[in-house]
C-alpha positions in Angstrom: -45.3 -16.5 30.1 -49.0 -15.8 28.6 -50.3 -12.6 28.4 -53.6 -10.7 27.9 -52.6 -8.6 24.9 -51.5 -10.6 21.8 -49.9 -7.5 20.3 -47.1 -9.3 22.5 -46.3 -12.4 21.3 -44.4 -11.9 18.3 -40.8 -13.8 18.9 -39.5 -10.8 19.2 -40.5 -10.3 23.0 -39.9 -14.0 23.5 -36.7 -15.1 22.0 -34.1 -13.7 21.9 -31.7 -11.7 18.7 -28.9 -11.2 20.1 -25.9 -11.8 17.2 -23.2 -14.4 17.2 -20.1 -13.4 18.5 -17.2 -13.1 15.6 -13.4 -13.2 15.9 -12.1 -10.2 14.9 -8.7 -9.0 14.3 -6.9 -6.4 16.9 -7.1 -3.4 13.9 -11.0 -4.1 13.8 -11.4 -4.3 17.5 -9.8 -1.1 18.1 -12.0 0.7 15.2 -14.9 -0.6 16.8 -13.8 0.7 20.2 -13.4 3.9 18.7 -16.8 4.1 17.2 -19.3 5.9 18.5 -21.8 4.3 21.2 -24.9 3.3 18.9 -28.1 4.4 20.1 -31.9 2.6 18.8 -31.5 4.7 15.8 -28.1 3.5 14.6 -28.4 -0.5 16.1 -32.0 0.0 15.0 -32.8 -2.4 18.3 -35.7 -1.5 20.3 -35.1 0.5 23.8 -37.6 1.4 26.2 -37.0 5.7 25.4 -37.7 5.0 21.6 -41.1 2.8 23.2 -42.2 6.0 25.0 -41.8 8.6 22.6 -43.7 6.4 20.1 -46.1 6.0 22.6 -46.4 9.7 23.4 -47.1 9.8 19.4 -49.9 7.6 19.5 -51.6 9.0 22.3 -51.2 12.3 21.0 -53.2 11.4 18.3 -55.6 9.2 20.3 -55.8 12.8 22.1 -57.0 15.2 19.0 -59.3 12.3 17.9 -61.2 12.5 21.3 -61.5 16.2 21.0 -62.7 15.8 17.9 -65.3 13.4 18.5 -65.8 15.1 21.7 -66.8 18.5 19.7 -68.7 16.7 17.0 -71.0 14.9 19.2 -72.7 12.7 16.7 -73.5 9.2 18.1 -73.6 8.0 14.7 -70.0 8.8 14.4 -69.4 7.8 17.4 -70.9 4.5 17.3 -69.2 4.1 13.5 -65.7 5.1 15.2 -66.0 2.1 17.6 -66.9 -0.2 14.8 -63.5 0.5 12.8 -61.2 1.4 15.8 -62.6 -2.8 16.9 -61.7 -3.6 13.2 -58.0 -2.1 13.2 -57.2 -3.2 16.6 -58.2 -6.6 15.2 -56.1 -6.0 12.3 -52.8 -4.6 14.6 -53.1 -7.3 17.1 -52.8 -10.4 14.3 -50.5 -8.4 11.7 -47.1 -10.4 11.8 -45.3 -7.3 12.2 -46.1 -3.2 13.4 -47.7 -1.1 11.1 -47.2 2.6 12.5 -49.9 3.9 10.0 -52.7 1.6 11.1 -51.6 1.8 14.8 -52.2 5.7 14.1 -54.7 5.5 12.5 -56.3 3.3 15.2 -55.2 5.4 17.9 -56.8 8.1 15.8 -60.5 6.3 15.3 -60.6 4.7 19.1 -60.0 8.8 19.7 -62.9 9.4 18.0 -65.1 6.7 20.0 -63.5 7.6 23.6 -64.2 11.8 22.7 -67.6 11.0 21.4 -68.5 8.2 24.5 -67.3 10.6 27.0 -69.4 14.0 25.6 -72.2 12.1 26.1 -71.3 10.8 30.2 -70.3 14.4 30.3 -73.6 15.5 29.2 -75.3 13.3 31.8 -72.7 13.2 34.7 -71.5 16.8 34.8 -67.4 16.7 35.9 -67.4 12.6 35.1 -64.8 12.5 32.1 -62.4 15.1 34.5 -63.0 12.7 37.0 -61.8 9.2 35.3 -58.9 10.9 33.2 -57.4 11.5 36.6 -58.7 8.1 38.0 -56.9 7.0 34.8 -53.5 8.6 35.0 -53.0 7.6 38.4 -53.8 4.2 38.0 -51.3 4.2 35.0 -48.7 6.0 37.3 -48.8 4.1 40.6 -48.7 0.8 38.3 -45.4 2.6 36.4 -43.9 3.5 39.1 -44.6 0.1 41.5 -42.8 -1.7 38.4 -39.8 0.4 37.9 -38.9 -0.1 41.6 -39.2 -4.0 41.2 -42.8 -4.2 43.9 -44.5 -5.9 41.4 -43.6 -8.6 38.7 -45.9 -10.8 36.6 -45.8 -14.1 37.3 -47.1 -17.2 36.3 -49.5 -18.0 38.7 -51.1 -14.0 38.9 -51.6 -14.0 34.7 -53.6 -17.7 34.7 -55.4 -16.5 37.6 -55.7 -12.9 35.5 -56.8 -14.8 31.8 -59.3 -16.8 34.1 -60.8 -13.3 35.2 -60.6 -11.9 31.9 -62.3 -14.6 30.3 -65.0 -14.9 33.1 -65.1 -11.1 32.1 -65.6 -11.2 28.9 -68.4 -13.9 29.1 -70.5 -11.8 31.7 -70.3 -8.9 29.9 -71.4 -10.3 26.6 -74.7 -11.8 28.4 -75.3 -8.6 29.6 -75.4 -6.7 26.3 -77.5 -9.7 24.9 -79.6 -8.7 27.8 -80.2 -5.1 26.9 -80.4 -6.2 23.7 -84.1 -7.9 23.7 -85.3 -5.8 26.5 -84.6 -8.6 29.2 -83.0 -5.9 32.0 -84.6 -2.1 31.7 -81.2 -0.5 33.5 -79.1 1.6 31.7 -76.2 -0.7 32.8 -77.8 -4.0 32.7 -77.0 -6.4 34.9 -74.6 -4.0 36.3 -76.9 -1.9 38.2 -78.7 -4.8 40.0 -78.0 -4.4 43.6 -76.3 -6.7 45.7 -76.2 -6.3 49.5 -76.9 -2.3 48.6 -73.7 -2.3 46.3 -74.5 -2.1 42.6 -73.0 -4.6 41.2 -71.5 -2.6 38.5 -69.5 -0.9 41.5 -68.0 -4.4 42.6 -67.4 -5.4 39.1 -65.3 -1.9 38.1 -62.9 -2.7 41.1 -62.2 -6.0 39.8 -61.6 -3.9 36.3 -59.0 -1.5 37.9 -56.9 -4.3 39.2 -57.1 -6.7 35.7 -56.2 -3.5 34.3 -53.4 -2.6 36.8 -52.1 -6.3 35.8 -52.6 -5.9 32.1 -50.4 -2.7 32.3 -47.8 -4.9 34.5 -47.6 -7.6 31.4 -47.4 -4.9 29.1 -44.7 -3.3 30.8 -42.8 -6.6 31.6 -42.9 -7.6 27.7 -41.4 -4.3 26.4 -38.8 -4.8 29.2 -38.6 -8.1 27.4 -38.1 -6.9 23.7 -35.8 -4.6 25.0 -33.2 -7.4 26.4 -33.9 -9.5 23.4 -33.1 -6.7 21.7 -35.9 -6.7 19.1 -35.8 -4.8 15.9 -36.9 -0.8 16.7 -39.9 -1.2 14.9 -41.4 -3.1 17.6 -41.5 -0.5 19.2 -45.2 0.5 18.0 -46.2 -3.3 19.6 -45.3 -1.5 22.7 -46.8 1.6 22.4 -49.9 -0.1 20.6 -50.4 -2.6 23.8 -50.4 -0.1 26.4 -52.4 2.5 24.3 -55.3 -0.6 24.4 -55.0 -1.4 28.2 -55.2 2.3 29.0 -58.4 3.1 26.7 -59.8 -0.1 28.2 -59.1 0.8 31.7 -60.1 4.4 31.4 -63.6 3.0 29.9 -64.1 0.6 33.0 -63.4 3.8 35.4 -65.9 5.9 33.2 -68.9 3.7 33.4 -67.7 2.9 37.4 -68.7 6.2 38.0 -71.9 7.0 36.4 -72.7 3.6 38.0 -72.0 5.5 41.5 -74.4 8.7 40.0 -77.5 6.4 39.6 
């Protein structure tokens, strides 16, 4: 199945490891019964605990980078940060196989950018940034939970229609930064704060951004539940963590400007 985030489509969420059975003689068998049960560490195989505390890692770090930007307030360094946190995810998302330093150290830069970004919505929108973390979170937990419990699967059909969306996306938004760019649209969001039947379109568009990015997190979720049963080597575990750690900076962003849009 495609997905958004090519961070997952190394063979090793798609195909599966698992080791050719062996004859083995009835001493061995019963010294392999009486080993102990081997955890990710030990079968060095990738499980979905070892994913989460590596993600927990990298957001911890993506979470003293955005104090750190937030307290420097420089837009300079802010503006810098975005340009080499776009550079490493580059880097992560086409490097044959996980890096932890340069996924730290991207989740570390990106910090940077989403601390520095938000100071200055903050500065402008008084309680915004309080506002969108939360918006944030519970988009991430509703999707979390909805997938545990089997409500929602990817499936074919959703992700074409999803890469369609994102693509259409992608386009629209680059037209509008062309836009602001030679002085063609004198809004603050561009083409996004154009009204249509009294709703900015910004609004309409950051709805359709919480749902791709409700998705996103879906495939993300469903391809670490992949590596998992293909039991992939540990280290892929920073694939994991380095996938979601994009959807959720992305979707957090979308929610951000969503609401300023709302304050104009």
């Amino acid at each position: 199945m495609a997905t958004n985030n090519p961070a997952f489509k190394n063979p090793a969420f798609t195909r599966s490891n698992a080791m050719a059975v062996q004859t083995a003689s009835a001493s061995e068998l019963q010294d392999m019964y009486n080993r102990p049960t081997a955890g990710s560490v030990t079968a060095d195989r990738m499980t979905v605990e070892d994913t989460i505390t590596k993600s927990a890692i990298a957001f911890g770090v993506l979470l003293v980078g955005a104090v750190l930007g937030w307290a420097a307030g420089m837009p300079l360094l802010t503006i810098g940060a975005a340009i080499v946190g776009f550079v490493l995810a580059l880097v992560n998302t086409f490097k044959k196989e996980p890096s932890a330093p340069l996924i730290l150290a991207y989740a570390g830069v990106q910090g940077i950018f989403v601390g520095g970004i938000s100071g200055m919505f903050d500065a402008r929108y008084s309680g915004i940034v309080a506002q969108a973390v939360i918006a944030t979170l519970v988009v991430v937990g509703v999707t979390l939970a909805l997938f545990a419990s089997g409500k929602i699967r990817a499936s074919k059909k959703a992700t074409k229609i999803f890469l369609i969306a994102m693509v259409g996306y992608l386009v629209f938004s680059l037209v509008n930064v062309g836009m602001q760019m030679f002085g063609l649209t004198d809004n603050a969001f561009g083409l996004r704060g154009a009204d249509i039947a009294g709703i900015p379109l910004g609004l309409i568009l950051g709805v359709l951004c919480v749902i791709m990015g409700a998705y996103s997190l879906v495939l993300d979720f469903d391809f670490i539940q992949r590596g998992v049963q293909n039991r992939a080597p540990r280290k892929y575990g920073w694939s994991g963590a380095f996938g979601i750690m994009v959807t959720v900076i992305w979707l957090y962003m979308e929610i951000l400007r969503m609401l300023a849009i709302t304050r104009e």
